[in-house]
C-alpha positions, 0 to 999 in steps of 0.5 A: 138401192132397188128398194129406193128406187121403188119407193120414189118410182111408186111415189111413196117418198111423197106419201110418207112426205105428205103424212109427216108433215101434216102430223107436225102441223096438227101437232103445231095448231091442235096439239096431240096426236093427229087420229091415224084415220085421218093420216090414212086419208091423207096418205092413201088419197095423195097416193091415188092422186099420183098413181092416177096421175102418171097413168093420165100422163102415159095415155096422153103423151110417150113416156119420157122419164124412168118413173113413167116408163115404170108406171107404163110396164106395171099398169095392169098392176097399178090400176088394179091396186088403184082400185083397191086403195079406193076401197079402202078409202071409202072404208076409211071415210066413215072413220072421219068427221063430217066436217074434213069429209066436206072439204074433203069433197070441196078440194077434190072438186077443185082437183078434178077442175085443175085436172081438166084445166092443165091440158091448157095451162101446159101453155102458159108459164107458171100456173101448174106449178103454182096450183099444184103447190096451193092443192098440196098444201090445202090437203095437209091444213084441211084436218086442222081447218076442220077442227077451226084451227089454222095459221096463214103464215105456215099455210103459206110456208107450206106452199111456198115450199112445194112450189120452191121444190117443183120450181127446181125441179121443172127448171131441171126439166128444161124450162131454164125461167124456173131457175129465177122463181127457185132463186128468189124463193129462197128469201121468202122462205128465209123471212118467213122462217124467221117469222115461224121461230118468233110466233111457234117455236125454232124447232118447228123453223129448223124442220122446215129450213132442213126442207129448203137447205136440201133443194138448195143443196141440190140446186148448187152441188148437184143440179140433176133429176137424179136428185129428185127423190132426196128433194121428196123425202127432204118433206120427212123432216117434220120426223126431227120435230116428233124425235126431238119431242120424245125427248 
């Protein structure tokens, strides 16, 4: 259990989320096995973005939630791990084409924009969430875009699905309107998986629908943050795709 709770409190259940799916994906589009330079990209650069991202939270506003009450005791350690997984990306940077470099840059550009640009959307109703969800998706589609291979229909599955699982959890936060946009994703994502099943395959369609059965588990069994980690590790499916390949 200790070892659970570090490994949602340390964000790493959105990390191996994130690398799972983005090799299911370059599988789906490219075919093969994605390079493992470019999933360590991935998982190390998702990793600074949230590690980063909890410290912001703890300069700007009083903890409020175990996982920044973690982050808030361990700082020193954190920052300075912070730094060495820079490093470590930047050896790792001469490993990847010139190509995901450059929209490497160009995403992590608009980060830094949506960055400055929250202290002012915590205003409004909707915006975080939505660009939060377009930001993860475009990191897992940029290996794929690079190599000029991409599909708008699982893009926008993708999206629809990190919004789905920040929508629930932002009306489990307090904002009870985010109820209604958990609700009324559900048949979006139940029309485009039917889409998915038709254009690629139904296994591809099962992994994805094991990601949206989980949050609506959640939402109707167990509505608590307590729950928020199996929501984040719900985007390990794609690991049904590659066992089910093996055979």
């Amino acid at each position: 259990m200790r070892f659970l709770r570090f490994f949602h409190f340390s964000s790493l259940d959105v990390v191996f989320g994130a690398v799972a799916m983005q090799a299911m994906l370059w599988k789906v589009m490219v075919g093969g096995i994605q390079p493992w330079s470019e999933q360590m990209v991935l998982g190390i650069s998702v990793w600074i973005f949230y590690l980063v991202d909890r410290q912001v939270d703890n300069l700007v506003n009083q903890p409020t939630d175990p996982i920044h009450f973690f982050h808030q005791r361990f700082y020193m350690l954190i920052r300075s791990f912070i730094l060495f997984l820079l490093l470590v990306l930047g050896y790792l940077l001469s490993c990847i084409s010139g190509e995901l470099i450059y929209l490497g840059i160009c995403l992590s550009i608009c980060m830094v924009l949506y960055g400055v640009a929250i202290r002012y959307w915590d205003r409004v109703w909707l915006p975080k969430e939505f660009f939060t969800s377009i930001l993860y998706a475009c990191g897992l589609f940029l290996p794929s875009l690079a190599v000029g291979q991409f599909s708008w229909l699982l893009f926008i599955d993708v999206f629809f699905l990190a919004f789905m699982n920040l929508s629930l959890f932002t009306w489990l936060e307090g904002k009870a309107d985010f109820r209604f946009v958990f609700y009324w994703l559900q048949w979006i994502l139940v029309g485009l998986l039917g889409c998915i099943a038709w254009q690629f395959s139904w296994e591809l369609a099962l992994c994805l629908a094991i990601i949206q059965g989980i949050h609506v588990g959640i939402y109707y069994f167990s509505p608590n943050l307590q729950r928020r980690w199996v929501g984040e590790l719900a985007f390990l499916s794609p690991l049904v795709y590659f066992v089910y390949e093996l055979f």
